[in-house]
C-alpha positions, -999 to +999 in steps of 0.1 A: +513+396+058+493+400+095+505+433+110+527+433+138+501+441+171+518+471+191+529+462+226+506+467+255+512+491+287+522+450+302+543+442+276+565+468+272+570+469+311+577+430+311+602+435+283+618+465+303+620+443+332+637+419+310+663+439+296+675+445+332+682+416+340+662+373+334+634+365+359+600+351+362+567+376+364+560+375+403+596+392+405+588+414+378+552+421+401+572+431+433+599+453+417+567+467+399+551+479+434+586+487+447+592+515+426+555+527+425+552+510+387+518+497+397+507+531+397+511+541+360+502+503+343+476+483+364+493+452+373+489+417+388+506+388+392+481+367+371+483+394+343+517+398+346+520+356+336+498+362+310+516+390+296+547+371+294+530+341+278+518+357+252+552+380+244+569+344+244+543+335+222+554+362+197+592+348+201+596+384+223+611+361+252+622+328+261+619+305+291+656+297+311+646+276+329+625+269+364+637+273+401+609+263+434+612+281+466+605+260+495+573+247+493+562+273+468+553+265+435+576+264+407+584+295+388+593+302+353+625+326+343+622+344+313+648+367+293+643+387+264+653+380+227+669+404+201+637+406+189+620+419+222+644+446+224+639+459+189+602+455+198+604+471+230+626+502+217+603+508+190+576+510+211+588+534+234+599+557+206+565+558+195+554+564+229+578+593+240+572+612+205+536+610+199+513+624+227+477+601+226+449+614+243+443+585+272+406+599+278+409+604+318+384+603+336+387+632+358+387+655+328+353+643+319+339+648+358+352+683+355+334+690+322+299+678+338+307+693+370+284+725+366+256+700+368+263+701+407+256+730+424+287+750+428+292+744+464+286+705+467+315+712+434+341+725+455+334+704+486+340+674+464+369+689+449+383+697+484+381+660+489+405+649+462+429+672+470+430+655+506+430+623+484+458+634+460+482+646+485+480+614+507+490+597+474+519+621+467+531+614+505+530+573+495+548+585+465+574+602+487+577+570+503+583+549+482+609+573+463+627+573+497+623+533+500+643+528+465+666+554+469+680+536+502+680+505+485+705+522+459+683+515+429+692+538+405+669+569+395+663+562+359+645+529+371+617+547+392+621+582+375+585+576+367+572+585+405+594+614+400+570+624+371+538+611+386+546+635+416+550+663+392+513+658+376+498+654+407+513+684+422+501+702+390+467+688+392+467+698+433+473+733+422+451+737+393+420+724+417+427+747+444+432+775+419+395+764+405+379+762+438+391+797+448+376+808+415+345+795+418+338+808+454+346+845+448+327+844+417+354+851+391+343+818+373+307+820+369+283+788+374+248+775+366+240+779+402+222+809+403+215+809+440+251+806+450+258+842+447+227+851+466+236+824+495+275+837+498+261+870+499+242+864+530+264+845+549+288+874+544+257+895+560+247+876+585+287+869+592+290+906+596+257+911+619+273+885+642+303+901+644+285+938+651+266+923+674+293+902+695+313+935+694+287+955+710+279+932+739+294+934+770+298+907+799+274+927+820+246+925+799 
């Protein structure tokens, strides 16, 4: 007997699209972006098609039928099967128990990261942040966007938890950075020490000397 292939990130957000309600995969693409869905499984409207070919494939939906808008091109409406939703709850039992390590990338960067010196380190570091909170005010965004349109929480809760990490991963960076530059985490950047002591001199000989001169002189 061939085993059963678990459901891709696509799939399972097809087949949760599905259970909502029947409709064809360029629907399922907008209300993806809508609620900020795009952001946790990379979507398309070309992958999104595919997806759903191959879960009808596997008897995990069915075509309804076909509708044209205008002089757009005819689109496909799918619903799910009994089948999809015991495939789909599965699924996302196994996902919610069983943590999986998703190999990010950023974790990597950060273990290399001594290879910079410790400076250029926090400058780049300095950049995400400026990144990662432009993304958590898009987040906002579209959080407001769905909450006036009345969609209910549960169907976007997941911006609600993508804020959350981000927020987390803003903090732990800053608390880094702060650590590096006083010292308290120590780096393969000998010279660092020796440079942010004599900035702090040359800061203080500035400020002796600006103090001491007068406008007369």
């Amino acid at each position: 007997m061939r085993a059963t292939k678990p459901l891709g990130k696509l799939g399972v957000g097809a087949l949760g699209f599905l259970i909502e309600r029947p409709m064809h995969p360029y629907e399922m693409y907008q209300l993806a972006v809508q609620r900020g869905e795009d952001r946790v499984v990379k979507a398309s409207p070309g992958s999104l098609y595919r997806a759903v070919y191959s879960l009808e494939a596997e008897g995990l939906v069915r075509a309804t039928g076909t509708d044209r808008d205008g002089a757009r091109p005819e689109r496909t409406t799918f619903e799910i099967t009994e089948a999809g939703r015991d495939r789909l709850v599965d699924r996302i039992v196994d996902m919610l128990r069983t943590p999986i390590n998703e190999f990010p990338e950023f974790a990597l960067a950060i273990s290399e990261a001594h290879n910079l010196q410790v400076g250029q380190a926090c400058d780049l570091l300095r950049e995400r942040v400026v990144a990662l909170r432009a993304q958590l005010d898009e987040l906002d965004e579209i959080k407001r966007g769905v909450a006036e349109r009345g969609v209910p929480r549960i169907y976007w809760i997941n911006a609600d938890y993508t804020s959350a990490m981000t927020t987390a991963e803003i903090r732990w960076i800053e608390t880094t950075v702060a650590e590096l530059e006083s010292g308290e985490l120590p780096w393969h950047d000998p010279g660092w020490k020796a440079r942010k002591q004599a900035q702090h001199l040359a800061a203080q000989q500035h400020h002796h000397t600006t103090s001491v001169t007068t406008p007369g002189q």
